[in-house]
C-alpha positions as CSV (number, residue, x, y, z in Angstrom):
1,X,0.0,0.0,0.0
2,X,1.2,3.3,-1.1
3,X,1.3,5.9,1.4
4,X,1.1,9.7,1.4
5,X,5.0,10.7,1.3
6,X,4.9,7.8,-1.8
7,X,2.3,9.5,-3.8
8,X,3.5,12.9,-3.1
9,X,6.9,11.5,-5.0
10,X,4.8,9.7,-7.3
11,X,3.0,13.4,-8.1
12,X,6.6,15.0,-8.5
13,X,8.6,12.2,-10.9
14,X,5.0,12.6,-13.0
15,X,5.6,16.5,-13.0
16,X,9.7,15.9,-13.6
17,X,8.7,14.0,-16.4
18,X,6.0,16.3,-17.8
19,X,8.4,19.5,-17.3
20,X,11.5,17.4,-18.9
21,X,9.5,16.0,-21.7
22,X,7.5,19.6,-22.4
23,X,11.4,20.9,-22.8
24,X,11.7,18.4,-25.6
25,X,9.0,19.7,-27.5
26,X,7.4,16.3,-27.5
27,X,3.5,15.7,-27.6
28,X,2.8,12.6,-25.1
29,X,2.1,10.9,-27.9
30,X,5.0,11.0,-29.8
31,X,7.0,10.6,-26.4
32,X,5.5,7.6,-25.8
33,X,6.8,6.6,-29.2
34,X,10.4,7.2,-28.2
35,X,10.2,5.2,-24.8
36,X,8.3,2.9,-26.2
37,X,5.1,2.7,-23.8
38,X,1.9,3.7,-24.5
39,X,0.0,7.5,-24.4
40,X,-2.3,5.9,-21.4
41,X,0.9,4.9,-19.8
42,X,2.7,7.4,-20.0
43,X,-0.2,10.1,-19.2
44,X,-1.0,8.1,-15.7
45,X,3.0,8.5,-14.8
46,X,2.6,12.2,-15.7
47,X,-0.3,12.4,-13.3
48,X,1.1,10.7,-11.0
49,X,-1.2,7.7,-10.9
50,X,1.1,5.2,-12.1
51,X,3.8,2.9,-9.5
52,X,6.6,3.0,-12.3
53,X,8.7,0.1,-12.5
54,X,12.4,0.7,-12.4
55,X,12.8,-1.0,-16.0
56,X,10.0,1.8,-17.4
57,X,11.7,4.9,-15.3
58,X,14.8,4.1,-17.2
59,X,13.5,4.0,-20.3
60,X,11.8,7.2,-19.7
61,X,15.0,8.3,-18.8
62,X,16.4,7.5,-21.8
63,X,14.3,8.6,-24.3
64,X,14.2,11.9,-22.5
65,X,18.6,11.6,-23.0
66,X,18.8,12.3,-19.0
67,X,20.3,9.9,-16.5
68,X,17.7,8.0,-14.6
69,X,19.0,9.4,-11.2
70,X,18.8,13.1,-12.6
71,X,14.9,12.1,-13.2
72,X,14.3,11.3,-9.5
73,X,16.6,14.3,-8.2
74,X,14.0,16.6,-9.9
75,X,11.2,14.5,-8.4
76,X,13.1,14.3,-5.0
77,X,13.5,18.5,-4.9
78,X,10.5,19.3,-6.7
79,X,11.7,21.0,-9.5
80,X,14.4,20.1,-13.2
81,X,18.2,20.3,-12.2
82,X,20.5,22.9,-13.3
């Protein structure tokens, strides 16, 4: 069971990956493309709603050409790295 403090995280990677992917120029859709997932996917991990696994962060990750650990420090202080 998830807690508060987990969805709270859960709200900011979604918002990391929103902000980092909106940089990109990138449509959900077509990001979803580059990961691969799908739109549904990838629009629940944006909202927060989705437990991502550790194989699907890293992909995310990837497509977005960021290091998975520079994905959770933005999710982890609330706000994209310098």
């Amino acid at each position: 069971m998830l807690t508060s403090d987990d969805k709270e995280f859960l709200r900011r990677f979604g918002e990391a990956v929103r902000a980092r992917r909106k940089e990109r120029g990138l449509s959900q859709e077509a990001f979803a493309d580059e990961v691969p997932l799908y739109r549904s996917y990838v629009a629940d991990v944006e909202r927060g709603s989705r437990n991502v696994g550790l194989v699907n962060a890293l992909r995310i990750a990837q497509a977005l050409g960021l290091p998975l650990s520079e994905l959770i420090a933005d999710a982890e202080h609330g706000e994209p790295s310098p």
